[in-house]
Each structure stands twice: as C-alpha cells, then as structure tokens.
N, C-alpha and C positions, 0 to 999 in steps of 0.2 A: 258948443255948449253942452254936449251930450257925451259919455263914457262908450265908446264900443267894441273896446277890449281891453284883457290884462295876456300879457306875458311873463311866460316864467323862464328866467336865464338858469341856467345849466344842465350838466350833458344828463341825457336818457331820467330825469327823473320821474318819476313814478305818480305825478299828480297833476294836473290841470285845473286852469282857472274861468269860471264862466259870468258872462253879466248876467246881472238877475232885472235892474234898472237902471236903460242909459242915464234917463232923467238925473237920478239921485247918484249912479256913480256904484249902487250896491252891486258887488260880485259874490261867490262861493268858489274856495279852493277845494277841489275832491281829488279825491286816487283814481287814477284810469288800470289799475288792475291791485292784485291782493297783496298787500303789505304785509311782509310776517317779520317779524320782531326777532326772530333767533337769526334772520340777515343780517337787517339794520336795523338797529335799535332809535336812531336820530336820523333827518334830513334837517338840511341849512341853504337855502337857495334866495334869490334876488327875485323879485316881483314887480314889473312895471304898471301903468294905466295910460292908454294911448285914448284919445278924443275920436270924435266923428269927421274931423277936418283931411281926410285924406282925399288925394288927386288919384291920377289916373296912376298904376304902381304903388300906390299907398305910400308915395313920398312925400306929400306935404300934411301927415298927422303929426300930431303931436302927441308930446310923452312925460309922462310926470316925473318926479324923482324914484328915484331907488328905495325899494324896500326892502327887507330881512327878516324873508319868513324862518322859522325854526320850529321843529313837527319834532314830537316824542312818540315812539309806538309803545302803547301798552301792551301790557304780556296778558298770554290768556294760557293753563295750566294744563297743557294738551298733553307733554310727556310726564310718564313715570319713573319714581327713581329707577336706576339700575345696577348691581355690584359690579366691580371691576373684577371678580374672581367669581365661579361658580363652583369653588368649594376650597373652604380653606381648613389647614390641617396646625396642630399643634401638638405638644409633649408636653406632660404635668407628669413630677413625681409623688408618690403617693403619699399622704401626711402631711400635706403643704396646703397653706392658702394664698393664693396670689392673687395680687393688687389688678394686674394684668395677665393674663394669656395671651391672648392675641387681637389684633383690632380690626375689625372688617371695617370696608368704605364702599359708599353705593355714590352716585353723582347724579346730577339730574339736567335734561339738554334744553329746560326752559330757560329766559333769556333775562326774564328778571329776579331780583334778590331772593323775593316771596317764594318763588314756586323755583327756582332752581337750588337752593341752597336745601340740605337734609333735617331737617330738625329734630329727628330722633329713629332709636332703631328698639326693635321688640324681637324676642324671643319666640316661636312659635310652638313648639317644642313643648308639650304641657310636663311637669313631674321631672324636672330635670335641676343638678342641685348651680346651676350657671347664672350668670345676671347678667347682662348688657347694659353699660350706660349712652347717653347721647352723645358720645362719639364713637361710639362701634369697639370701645375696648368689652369682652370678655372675661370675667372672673370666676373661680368657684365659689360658691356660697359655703361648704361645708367642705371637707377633709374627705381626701379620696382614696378607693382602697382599690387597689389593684385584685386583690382577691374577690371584690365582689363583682367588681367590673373591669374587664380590659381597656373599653373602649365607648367612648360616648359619643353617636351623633344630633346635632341637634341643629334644627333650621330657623334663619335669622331671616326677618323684613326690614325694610327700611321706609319712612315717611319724610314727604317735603312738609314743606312749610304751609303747602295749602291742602294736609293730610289725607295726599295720594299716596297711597304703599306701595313698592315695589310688586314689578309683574309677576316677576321670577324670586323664591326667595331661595336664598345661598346656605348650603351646608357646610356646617361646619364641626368637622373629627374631629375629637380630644382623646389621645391616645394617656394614659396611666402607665407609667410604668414603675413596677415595683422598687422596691429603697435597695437599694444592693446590700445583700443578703449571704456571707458565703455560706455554698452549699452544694450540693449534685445539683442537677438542672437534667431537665430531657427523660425523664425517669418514669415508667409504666407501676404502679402499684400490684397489678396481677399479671399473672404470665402461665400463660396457658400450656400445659404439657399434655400432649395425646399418647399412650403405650405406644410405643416401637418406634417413633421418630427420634430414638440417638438423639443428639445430643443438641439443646435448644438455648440460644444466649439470651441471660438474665438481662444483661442493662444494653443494647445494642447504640444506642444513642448518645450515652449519657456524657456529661461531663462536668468536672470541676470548676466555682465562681469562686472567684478567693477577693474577686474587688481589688484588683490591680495591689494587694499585699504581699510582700518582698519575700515569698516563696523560698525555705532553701530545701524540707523534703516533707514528703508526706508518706501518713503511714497508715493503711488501709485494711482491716479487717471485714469478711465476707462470713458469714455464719447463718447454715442451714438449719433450721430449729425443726426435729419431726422426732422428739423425744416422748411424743404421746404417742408413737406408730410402734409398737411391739418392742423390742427390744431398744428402742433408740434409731431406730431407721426402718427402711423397706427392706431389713434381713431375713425375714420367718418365715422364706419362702420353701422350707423345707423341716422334716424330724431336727431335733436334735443327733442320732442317730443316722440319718439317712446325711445328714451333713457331713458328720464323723466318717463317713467313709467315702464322699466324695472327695473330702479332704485328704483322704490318706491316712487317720488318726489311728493309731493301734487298737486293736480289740482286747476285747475283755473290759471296756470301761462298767461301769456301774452307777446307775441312775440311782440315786439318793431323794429326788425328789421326785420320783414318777405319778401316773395322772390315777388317782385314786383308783382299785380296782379289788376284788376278791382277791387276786394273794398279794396287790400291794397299797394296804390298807392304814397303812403309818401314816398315811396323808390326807387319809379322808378328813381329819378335823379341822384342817386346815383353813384359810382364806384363800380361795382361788381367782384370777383374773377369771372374765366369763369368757375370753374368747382366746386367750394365751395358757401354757400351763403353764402360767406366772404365780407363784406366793406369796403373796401379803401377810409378815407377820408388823402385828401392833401391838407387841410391847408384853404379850401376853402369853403369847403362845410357843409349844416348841415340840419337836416331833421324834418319839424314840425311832433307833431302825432298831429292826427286827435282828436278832442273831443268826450269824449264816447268811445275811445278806452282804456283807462285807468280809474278807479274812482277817482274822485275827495278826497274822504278818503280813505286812506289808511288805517287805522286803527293803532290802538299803534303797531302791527306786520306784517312786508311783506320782503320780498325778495328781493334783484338785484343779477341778476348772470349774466355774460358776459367771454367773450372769448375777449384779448388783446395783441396785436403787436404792442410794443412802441419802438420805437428807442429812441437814445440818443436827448435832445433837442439842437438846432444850438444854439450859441452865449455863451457869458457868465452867461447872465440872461437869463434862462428860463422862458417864458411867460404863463399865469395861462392860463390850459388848460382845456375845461369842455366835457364829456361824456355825461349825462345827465343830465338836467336841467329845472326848472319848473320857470318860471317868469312871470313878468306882459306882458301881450301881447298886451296892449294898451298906456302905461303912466299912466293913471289915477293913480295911487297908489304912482307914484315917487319913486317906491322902487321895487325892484329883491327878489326872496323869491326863495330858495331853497329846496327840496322834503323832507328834513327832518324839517324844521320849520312848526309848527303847530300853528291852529288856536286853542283859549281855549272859554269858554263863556264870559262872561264880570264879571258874577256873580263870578267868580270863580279864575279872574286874583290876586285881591288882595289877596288871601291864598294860591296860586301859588309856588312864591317864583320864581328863578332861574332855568331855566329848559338848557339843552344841547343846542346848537344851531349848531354848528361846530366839526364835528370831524377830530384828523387826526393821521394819521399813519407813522410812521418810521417803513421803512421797513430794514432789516439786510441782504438781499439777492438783489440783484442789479434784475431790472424788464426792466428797458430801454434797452436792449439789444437784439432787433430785435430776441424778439424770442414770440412763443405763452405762454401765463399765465389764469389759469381759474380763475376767482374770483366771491367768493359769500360774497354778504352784508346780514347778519343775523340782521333785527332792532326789536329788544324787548324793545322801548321805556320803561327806556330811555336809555337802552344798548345796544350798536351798535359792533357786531364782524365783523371781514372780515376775508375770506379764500383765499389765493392765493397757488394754487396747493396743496387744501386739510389742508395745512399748518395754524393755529389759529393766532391772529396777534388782541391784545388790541390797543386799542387808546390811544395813549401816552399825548394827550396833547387834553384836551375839552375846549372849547368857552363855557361859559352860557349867557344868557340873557332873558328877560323877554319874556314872550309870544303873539305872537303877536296876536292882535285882530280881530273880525272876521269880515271878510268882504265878500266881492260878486265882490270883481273886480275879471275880465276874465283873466286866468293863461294862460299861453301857453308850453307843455312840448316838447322839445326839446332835439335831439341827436346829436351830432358830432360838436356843438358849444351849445352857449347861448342867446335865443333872448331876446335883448334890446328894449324894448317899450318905455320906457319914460326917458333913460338916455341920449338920445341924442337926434337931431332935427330931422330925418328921422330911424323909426325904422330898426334894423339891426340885423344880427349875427354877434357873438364875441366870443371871447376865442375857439377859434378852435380849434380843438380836429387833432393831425398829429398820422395816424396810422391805424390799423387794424381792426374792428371788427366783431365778430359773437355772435349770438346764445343771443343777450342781453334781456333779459326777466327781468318781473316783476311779483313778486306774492303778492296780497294784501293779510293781513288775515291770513298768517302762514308765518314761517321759516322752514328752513329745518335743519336738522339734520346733523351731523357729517358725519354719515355712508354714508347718501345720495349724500352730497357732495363729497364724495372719490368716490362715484363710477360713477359720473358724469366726475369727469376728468379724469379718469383712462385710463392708455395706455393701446394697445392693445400686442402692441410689449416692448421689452424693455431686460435689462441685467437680468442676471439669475448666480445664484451660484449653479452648482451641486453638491449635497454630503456636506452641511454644514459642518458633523461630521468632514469630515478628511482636515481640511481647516490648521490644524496645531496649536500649540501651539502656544501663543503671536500672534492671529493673530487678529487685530481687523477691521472690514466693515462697512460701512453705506453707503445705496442707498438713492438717494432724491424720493422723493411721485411718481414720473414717474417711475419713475427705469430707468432712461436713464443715470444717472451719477453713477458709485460706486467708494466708496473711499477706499482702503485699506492700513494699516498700521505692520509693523511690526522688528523685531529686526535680523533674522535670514534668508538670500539669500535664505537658499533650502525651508524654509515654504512660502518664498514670491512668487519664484516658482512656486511651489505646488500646491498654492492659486491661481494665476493667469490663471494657466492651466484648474481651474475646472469654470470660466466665462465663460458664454453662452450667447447665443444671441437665443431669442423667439421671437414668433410671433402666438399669439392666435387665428386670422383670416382663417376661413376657404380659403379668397380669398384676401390674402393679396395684398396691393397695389405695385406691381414688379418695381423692383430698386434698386439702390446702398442708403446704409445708411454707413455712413462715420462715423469709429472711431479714437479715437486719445487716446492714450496713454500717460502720463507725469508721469514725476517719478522725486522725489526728494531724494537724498542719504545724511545720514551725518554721520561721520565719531568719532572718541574719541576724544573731546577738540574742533571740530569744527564745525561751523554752517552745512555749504554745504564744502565738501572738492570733489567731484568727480560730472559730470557733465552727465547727462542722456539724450541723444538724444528722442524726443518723436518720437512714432509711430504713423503712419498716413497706417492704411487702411482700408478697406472696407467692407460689406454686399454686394452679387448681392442675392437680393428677387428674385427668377424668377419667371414666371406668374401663377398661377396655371389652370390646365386646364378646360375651360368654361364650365358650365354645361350646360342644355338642360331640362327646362321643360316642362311636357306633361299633359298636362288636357285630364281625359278621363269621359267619361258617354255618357249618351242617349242624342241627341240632337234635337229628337223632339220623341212628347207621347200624349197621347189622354187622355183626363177626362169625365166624364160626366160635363154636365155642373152645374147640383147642388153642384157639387163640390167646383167649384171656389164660387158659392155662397154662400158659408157656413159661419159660422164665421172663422173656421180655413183659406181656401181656400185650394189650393194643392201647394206639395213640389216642387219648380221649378229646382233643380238640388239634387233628392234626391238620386244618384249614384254617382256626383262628387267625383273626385280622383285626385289627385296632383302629381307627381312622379319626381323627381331632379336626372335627372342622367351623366355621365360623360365619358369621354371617352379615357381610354387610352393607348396608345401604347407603349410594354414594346419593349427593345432593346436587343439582344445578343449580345456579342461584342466577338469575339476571338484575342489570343494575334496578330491578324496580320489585318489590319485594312478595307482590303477589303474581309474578312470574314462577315463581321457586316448582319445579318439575320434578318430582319423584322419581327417582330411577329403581330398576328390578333392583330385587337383591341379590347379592352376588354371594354365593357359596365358594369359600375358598379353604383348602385343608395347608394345614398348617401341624407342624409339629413343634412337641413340646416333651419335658420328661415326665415321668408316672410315679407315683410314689409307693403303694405297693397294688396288689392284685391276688384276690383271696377266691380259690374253686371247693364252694365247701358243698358240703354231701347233705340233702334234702332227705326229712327223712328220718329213720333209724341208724347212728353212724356205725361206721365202717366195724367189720368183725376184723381184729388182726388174726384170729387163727384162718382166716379161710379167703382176707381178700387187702389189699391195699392200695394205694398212691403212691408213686416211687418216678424218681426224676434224677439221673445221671448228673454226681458231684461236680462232672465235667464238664455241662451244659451253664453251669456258673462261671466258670472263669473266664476273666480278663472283662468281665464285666462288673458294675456295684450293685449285685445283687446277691441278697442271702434268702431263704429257705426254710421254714418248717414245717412240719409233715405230725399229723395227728387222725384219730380215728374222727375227725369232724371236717378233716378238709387240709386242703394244701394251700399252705400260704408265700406267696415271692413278693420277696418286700426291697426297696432300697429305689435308688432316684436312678433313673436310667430311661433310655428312649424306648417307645414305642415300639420301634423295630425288637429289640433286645430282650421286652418283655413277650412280642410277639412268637420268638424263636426259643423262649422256654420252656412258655408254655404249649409251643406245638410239639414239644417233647415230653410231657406230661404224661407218664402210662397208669394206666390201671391192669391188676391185677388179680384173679379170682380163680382161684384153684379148687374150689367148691361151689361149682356153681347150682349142683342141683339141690344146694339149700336157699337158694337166691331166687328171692318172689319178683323182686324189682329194686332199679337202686338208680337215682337223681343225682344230678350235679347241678347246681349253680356257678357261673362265674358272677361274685358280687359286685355289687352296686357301686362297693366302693375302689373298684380297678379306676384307679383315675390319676391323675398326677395332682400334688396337693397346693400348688400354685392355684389350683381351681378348685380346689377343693372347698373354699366359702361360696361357691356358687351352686345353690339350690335349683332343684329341676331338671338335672340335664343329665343324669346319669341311666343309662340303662343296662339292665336286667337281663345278662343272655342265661336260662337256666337248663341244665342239661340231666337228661335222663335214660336210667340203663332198664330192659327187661330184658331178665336171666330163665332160661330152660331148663331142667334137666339133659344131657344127651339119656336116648332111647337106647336098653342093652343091645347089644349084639345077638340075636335070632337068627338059628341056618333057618332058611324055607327051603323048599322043592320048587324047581324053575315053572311051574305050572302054577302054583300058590303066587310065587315071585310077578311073574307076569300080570294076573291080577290085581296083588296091588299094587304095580306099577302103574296100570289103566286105571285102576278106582283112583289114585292116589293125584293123577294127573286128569282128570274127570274134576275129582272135589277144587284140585288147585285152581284150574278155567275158573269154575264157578265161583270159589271165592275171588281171586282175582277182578273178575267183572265186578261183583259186588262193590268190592274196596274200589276200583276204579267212580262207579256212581256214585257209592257217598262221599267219596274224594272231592268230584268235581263237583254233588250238591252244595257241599261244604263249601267250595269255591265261590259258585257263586249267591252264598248267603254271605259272604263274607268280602262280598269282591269292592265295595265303595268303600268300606271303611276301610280295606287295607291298605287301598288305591293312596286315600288321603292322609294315612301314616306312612306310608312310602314315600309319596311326595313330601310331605311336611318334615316330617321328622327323622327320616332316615334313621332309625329306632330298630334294632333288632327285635323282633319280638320275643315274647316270655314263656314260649313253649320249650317244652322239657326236649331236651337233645335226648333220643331215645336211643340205648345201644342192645339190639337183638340179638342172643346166641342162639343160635341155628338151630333148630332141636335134630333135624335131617341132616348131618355133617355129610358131607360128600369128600373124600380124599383122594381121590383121584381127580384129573386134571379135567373140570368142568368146559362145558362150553356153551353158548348163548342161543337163549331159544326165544320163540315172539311170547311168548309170555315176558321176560327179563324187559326184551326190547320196548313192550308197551310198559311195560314199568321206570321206563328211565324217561320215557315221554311224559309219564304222570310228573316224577321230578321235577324235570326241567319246569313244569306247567306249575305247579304248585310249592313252587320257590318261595313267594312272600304269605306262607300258611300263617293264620294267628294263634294268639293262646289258644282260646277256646276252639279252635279247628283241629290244634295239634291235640290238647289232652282228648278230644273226641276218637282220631284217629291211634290213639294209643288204645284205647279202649277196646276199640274193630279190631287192631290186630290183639292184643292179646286174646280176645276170642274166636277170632277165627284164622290165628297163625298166619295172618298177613305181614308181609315184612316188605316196607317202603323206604326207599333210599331217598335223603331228601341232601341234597349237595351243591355242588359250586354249578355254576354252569358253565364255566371257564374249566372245570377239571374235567378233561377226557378220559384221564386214566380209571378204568374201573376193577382193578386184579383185586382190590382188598375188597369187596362189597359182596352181598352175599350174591351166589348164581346158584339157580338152579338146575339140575341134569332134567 
C-alpha cells in the first residue's frame, strides 16, 4: 500500500527521482548534476512508480504504468555577441550616397531566441558622417570628398536581445576614392635645388590618368617661368662687357645706355632698375647721346644689340614707337633720317640706282609679352639680319628709294623716343618708346657672328633632359634657344611618362640667384576620331634656388719691402705685389640628423677653397695720385694675352678688369711695376688693392671683401762724398754703433706691438682669414750699396722679426712705419714659404 520508489528509463540522463511520501505516493524529479541549455535545450524520458511489496531481489514489486516526462531548459544570457570579422574594409566613390556599403554581422552562442539572436548594432565612433541599421548594413550619411578625407575608420558594437553588447567592438575602414579625374598624378608642388648639384628631376614620379580614354597622342608643354630674375633667367652673372669678351664679341662696341656717371650723363634722368642697369621708359621719357659718343659713319657694317621688355600696346591702334633714332636736331633739313639711310657722293647718285631704306620684320613668335628678348641687328649693307633669342628672322618686306644726299646738317641720336627738329614749331620728342631696356650697344665696323650671338643671350639656368637614349620610342622634344620652354609629343601614356620623369631643372651658376622659379605644366590629349576628347588640368609648381654659401676672399702677400733705390729707377722699376695670392673660400656646415629630431648633432665647420672667376681688380694709389713726370704703374701688354683681360692705367691707379680666374688675375698682377725716377721728391706713396677685386657672381654678397692696402716710403739717395779712410772708418763704426741700437729699439717695440696685439689678431686669423689693412710699405735704401752685399746678424735677427710678425695689424703696421721713417729702420715683412731673399734690402 505504500510508494517506494520511481525510476527513470533512459540511457545516462541527467536527473533523478526521489519519494518525498510512501503514504501518499509524493515524489520530486531533480537534476543530479548542471544542466546547460546551449547542450540540450529538451529531455523526454519514461518514469515509472514501483510499491513497497518487493521479496528477497526486489522481484515481487510491483510497478505502475508508464509515464512521459518532458523537461525544457531555460536559457540564462551568459554569452556576448561576437563579430565574425575583426575588421571589415570597403571602397566609396567620392560624391555618392549609398543605400549600403557594407554589412557587418556579430552572432551570439546563447541557446535561446531572446538572448542569442542580435537585435541591433550602434556606431561607436562619435562625429562620423555613417549610420548603421539593425542588420549591420553601413551607409554615408552625407557626400564624401576624397580631398578632405582619404580614409574613415570607425568602430561598430552589436546588442542581443537581452542588451548585452558585444566584448570586442569591430573596425571598420571606409576607404574614398576620388571620381577619375584626368590628370598628372604623383606630382611634388616644390622642388628643392641646392647651388652645384647639376642637374635635379622635376617630376620623378609622375604620371598620366586619362580614365581608361581611347588615347591616340599627347602633347606636353613644360615652361620655366623666372622672367622677374634679371634679364629673363639666371643670366647677369657677369658685365655686359666682360660677357662681350668671353664670348668672343669684337671690340669697339659702344654702350648707349651706360650706368649714369660724370662723363656719361645722358642717363642720369632716366628710370633705373635698383639692382640691374635695366631702363624703364614710360611713355615719357627719351635720352640724347652726346656727340662724339657714337661715329658719324657707320660704315656699310655695324651692330645693334639690346635686351627688350615690351608689353602688349594699349588701344586698338598701336602708336609708332622708336628705340633708337638718328634725326635732324635742328629743322634745317625739313626731314627725319633714320640710322640706316645713308649719305652717297653726288658723283655717284646717278649710277646708284635704288638702294634699301626701310626694313621690317614679321615676327612668328609673339615678343609683346612682358617678358625679356635679346636682339641683334647684323647690317651688311645692304643686308639687314635680326636675332631675337639667337633665332635668324629675314626682312619680309624692304622700302627702296634713292639716296639721300650729302649734307652737313647737325643729327641728333636718340634713345627711348625720336627727337623732332623741324617737324614742328618747338622741337620735341616723339614716338615713345613704352618698356624696358638693357645692355643697348652699338658696334661700328663689324657684325657678329652666329655663334657670338648664342652665347650672348644664353641662359644660365634652364630645363634639361636626362638620358636622351631612353626617352622612348615616338618620342618627339624641342626646347626654344633659352631652354626655358620644352615641348613634348607622343602617341603612347608610359613613353610620355617615361619622358617627363627624366626633365630636369639646372642651374650652371656657381652662386645662383636664391628663389622660387615657377613651372607650369599644360598637356593636351586627343583621343581616335577626335580633336581634344579628355581635358588635362595644368600644373603649377615650383623651384626653391636656395642661397648658396657666401664665400670669403683673402689677399695674401708682403705688405711692405724695401728696394734699393736704383731699383725703382730703372727702366724696369720693381714688382709692387710680386707674392700676391688670391684664395676664395667657403664655409660649411654639414648636419647629422637621427631618425628622432632632437638628436640632430652639429658638426665643425668645414672650410673648403673653391674657385670661381673675378670680374675686375683695381690697385689704386692712396693719397696724392701718381706724378707722371717723375713716377708710374706700367704692366707688360704681354702679360694680357691669351687671357680675358684688359687694362687701364691712370695717375689714380691701375685697373684689370674682364671675367677670368683667380690664377690669371693672380699672374698679372704679380707683374705689376712701379716706377719712379724721381725719387728724392718722394715724401711717401700707398697702394691699395680694392675692395672691389672680387668676381661679380659675388659680388651682391655684402661683408666679405677685404682690404689688402699697400704702401711706398721714398728717400732721397745721399750724394757721393770722397772721405779719407781715417774719417771712412769712423763712420763706419759710428754708422754700425747707431744701426745695433736702432735695430734693438725696432726689435722691442716690434714685439711690444706683438704682443698688445697678439688676441685679437689670433682671432682675425682664426676667424676670418682676412688679410689685414696695413699699408704694404716699399723702402728705398737711402745707404745704396753696389757691390755685392753679404749677411750679417744684424740682417739675420731681422728676418727672425719677420718670420715672427707675419700676422702684424693695421694699427701695428701704420705704428711701425712711423719707427722706421724716424729712425731709418727698414723691416722686411714676407712669405714664410719664400726662402729667396736677393731682392730685400742687406746691409754691409
């Protein structure tokens, strides 16, 4: 009558049944260990109830019917979502808004609906223009620009149903990429050029987008714009003149428009550039030259060549404008005559015939265009050429008419307009000349040449192709005479490429002028059947020239020495700087850089000599100048040639001027004599070598010039007196008594002088390698000895002082000139490298 037990039929299940009350039959099904629900979500098993009536074996109980229990396990929300991807990536074109981008999915490993299923996904990301809906698709919110952004990342969560978030949240890149575009691509805006690195490629990268368009050729223009830099480029690295003769250009040219001065004063009213001798007329101005500045015949052959910056003319009619012009300067004549009409004899008018009068030129290249053009007129009556940028250019269209006859009225030649004498009631200028010029010269008497011409206007800077050979098949170039423009053409994207990446940008200037040169890019595409089918943005950037480092030149030598005085009276006279030495050197300091920025280690500065050309160098005379009855400066006509240098010679100084190296000016002026065949009217007499010995590539660089200034003190010679060997001997001993004693003298204030003077000369010697500014002193012997001296310790301690007081200052030397002209001390101050001492004074 009593329950006392239940069993459960089937294999290993996970639960058990116990009596609670035989009496009443109550039992409890429980779990005998932990039921988890993402196993088995259901059990289904058979349940029996057996009585108390069991025998020995439990064989005579009995058992109830069969039951069917059925158990659900509820879920409990223990896992978090989790994406299947930990970072997903997509592509958006730029200007678009789409519906979708991409779709993340997260999953979740709980077991029921509620808590395994996602119910929504959130954006983390704050300020971003994207949205996410509940199923993990992705959209833009707004229109996207590749230029303001490349790339967007942004991080995504996801939530179940029972708003658990995700552990980990998932990134996801949205790359922009811009709308195709044709255009250059890979392209640097600035490009940096340092002096003396030869030759540096503009676009090394680059290359043409055309957007998959049916390409059949392209045609590519490259254009150096540095028409604000002097002439039109980095050319003005020399004179006009000193150009002229490096070129080769015949002499006798004639500057017309030279830099205002006391005798050439035609141009003082002029408008000057401030740092070129450029002339700006506006419209108003015009300049007579002087008579006897120019010849009256030209001859059947001469010259014009000028530098011109012409703008566009205002109005519709452009108004006749004149350069140079030759006319009556009075009225008398009633008529205007231009430089190429010629006078004939009278004999000779009637077999004459028609001669040229007018020439003119169609030009094919546009020249009003505010920019600089060189132009040379070639007249080989009665054939007239012109060069404009080296370029050849016939006269399309000749005037003839008779010749006109000779006369004697007064011309007047005239630049920047045309003056009118007797065309109107008060004479005037006319046809005003609006624009630029330089460098306008005239050569009577020759032409010049082709060659001379080209390398008159030749740039210094300009484009450069590296590597001709591999420029590619069908590839065709052409640079104009500067090389500032190149043009290339061709049928095939990767040769154009190719081609564009091996353009360079040069700059032949040891000390080129630092700044931006602006280039521009234009490209034209055309396509199969169509003119232009796709449209090429030009590029626009840059050159930074940066400065190159200032050099620092040093004049060295002896700045004062002794002669006998027959010396100077000789025909020769003596060498007045026959040690001079020139030395250009620079300075510079290299940098170490480690990947991290405040590493960067100064290194010493490196002093390195470097040569470069000199433009002129002037030894003028301090002082009262030169007496030509009784003294001068004279330099062997011979000592010029096969060099570019010329020479002039005045009672103020000697001047060698022209572009040539260091060495050359070195070797002229150590043949430099002076001369003085009167010297016992000679109190004293200085030389400077000026400031401005320099070469004028450097010549805008302030500060670095020095000063070597040289100085003569002259004696009378003492007459000729017989003595008696008694008298003789006396004052021989008195004579070499006083000499000791001065000598010691000069020795101590020598070295006091030394050393009042010894740190600061230290640290001009070290720093500045600066010759200093005492006067090169030249002694004539008052004591001439002609017979053949020889060397005593007096001499000996005197070449000891030398060697010793090598780096003397201003104020030590003018001191020491003072000593000796009072007490007839004569100090040799020289090379220390020159052993030879046969020229220097000795005394017996």
């Amino acid at each position: 009558g009593e329950i006392c037990a239940f069993k459960i039929h089937g294999q290993e299940m996970p639960f058990e049944a116990v009596v609670l009350n035989k009496t009443s039959g109550e039992g409890r099904l429980r779990a005998r260990s932990a039921i988890d629900c993402e196993l088995q979500k259901e059990y289904t098993f058979i349940i029996q109830a057996y009585d108390c009536g069991s025998g020995p074996g439990g064989t005579n109980w009995k058992k109830s019917h069969k039951a069917v229990v059925h158990i659900q396990v509820k879920d409990v929300n223990e896992f978090s979502p989790a994406f299947k991807e930990g970072v997903y990536k997509a592509s958006v074109t730029e200007g678009k808004i789409y519906d979708s981008i991409l779709q993340v999915e997260a999953m979740d490993e709980d077991c029921s609906p509620q808590y395994s299923q996602i119910c929504s996904y959130e954006i983390v990301t704050p300020d971003v223009p994207f949205a996410i809906d509940r199923n993990g698709n992705i959209r833009n919110t707004e229109k996207l620009s590749y230029d303001k952004q490349h790339q967007y990342e942004i991080m995504v969560t996801a939530f179940d149903c029972g708003q658990k978030h995700a552990a980990e949240d998932a990134l996801v890149q949205v790359n922009v990429k811009p709308v195709c575009k044709p255009g250059w691509q890979d392209w640097n805006k600035r490009i940096e050029y340092r002096p003396g690195s030869g030759s540096t490629p503009l676009f090394p990268s680059i290359h043409l987008e055309t957007c998959d368009g049916p390409v059949s050729s392209i045609h590519t223009t490259i254009e150096l714009q540095s028409n604000y830099i002097g002439k039109g480029c980095d050319r003005e690295t020399y004179s006009e003149k000193s150009l002229q003769k490096l070129c080769g250009a015949s002499s006798g040219a004639i500057d017309l428009l030279p830099s205002p001065s006391t005798t050439t004063n035609w141009t003082a009213g002029l408008l000057m550039d401030s740092n070129d001798i450029i002339f700006k007329f506006d419209g108003k101005q015009g300049a007579k030259i002087p008579d006897g500045i120019v010849p009256k015949n030209l001859t059947d052959q001469f010259t014009i060549t000028l530098w011109m910056k012409h703008g566009p003319s205002p109005g519709l009619r452009a108004e006749k404008e004149t350069i140079l012009c030759n006319s009556d300067k009075t009225g008398e004549s009633g008529y205007g005559k231009n430089v190429m009409q010629r006078d004939y004899q009278q004999q000779n008018v009637d077999t004459l015939g028609f001669f040229p009068l007018l020439f003119f030129w169609k030009l094919s290249v546009l020249i009003c265009d505010k920019e600089w053009h060189y132009y040379v007129v070639n007249v080989e009556f009665p054939v007239v050429t012109l060069y404009m940028d080296g370029t050849t250019y016939e006269p399309y269209l000749v005037t003839n008419d008779w010749p006109i006859h000779p006369s004697h009225i007064a011309m007047q030649l005239t630049v920047g307009a045309c003056w009118q004498g007797g065309e109107v009631t008060k004479p005037r200028f006319a046809q005003y000349f609006h624009g630029s010029l330089a460098s306008l010269t005239i050569r009577p008497g020759k032409i010049e040449s082709h060659k001379v011409i080209s390398c008159l206007q030749a740039c210094k800077e300009g484009l450069d192709i590296n590597s001709l050979e591999s420029l590619g098949q069908g590839i065709k170039y052409h640079f104009n005479p500067s090389q500032s423009v190149l043009v290339m053409e061709g049928d095939d994207i990767k040769n154009i490429n190719q081609a564009l990446r091996k353009v360079s940008y040069i700059n032949s200037r040891q000390f080129p002028t630092a700044g931006i040169r602006r280039l521009k890019v234009s490209s034209k595409v055309q396509c199969f059947g169509e003119d232009v089918c796709i449209s090429i943005p030009d590029i626009d950037a840059y050159v930074m020239v940066f400065q190159a480092n200032e050099p620092k030149i040093t004049i060295t030598g002896m700045d004062h020495f002794a002669r006998p005085a027959a010396q100077f009276e000789s025909e020769r006279g003596v060498l007045l700087l026959p040690d001079i030495r020139i030395v250009s050197t620079v300075t510079k300091v290299e940098h170490s850089v480690d990947f991290r920025e405040h590493d960067r280690v100064n290194k010493q500065p490196v002093v390195e000599e470097m040569l470069h050309n000199l433009d002129f160098c002037d030894v003028l005379v301090i002082g009262a100048e030169l007496d030509p009855e009784q003294e001068c400066l004279e330099l062997d006509n011979g000592e010029l040639q096969g060099k570019h240098l010329g020479a002039t010679n005045s009672t103020a100084g000697y001047s060698i001027y022209g572009v040539d190296s260091m060495f050359s000016y070195e070797q002229v002026l150590r043949q430099l004599r002076y001369r003085n065949w009167g010297t016992a009217a000679t109190a004293e007499r200085k030389f400077r070598v000026n400031r401005g010995c320099c070469g004028l590539e450097t010549s805008k660089v302030s500060g670095i010039w020095v000063t070597r200034p040289t100085s003569l003190t002259a004696f009378p010679l003492p007459p000729s007196v017989p003595v008696v060997p008694s008298v003789a001997t006396m004052v021989v001993i008195t004579c070499v008594s006083v000499l000791v004693l001065v000598v010691t003298l000069g020795v101590l204030r020598l070295r006091t002088a030394r050393q009042r003077g010894a740190a600061g000369r230290q640290g001009a010697r070290d720093g500045d390698m600066d010759w200093d500014d005492s006067a090169l002193t030249i002694t004539i012997n008052p004591m001439e000895k002609y017979e053949k001296p020889h060397q005593t310790e007096e001499e000996s301690e005197e070449e000891d002082i030398d060697d010793e007081e090598e780096d003397t200052t201003s104020a030590e030397s003018d001191d020491s000139e003072e000593d000796e002209e009072e007490e007839e001390v004569i100090v040799q101050k020289g090379d220390k490298q020159n052993s030879t001492r046969q020229e220097q004074l000795e005394w017996d």
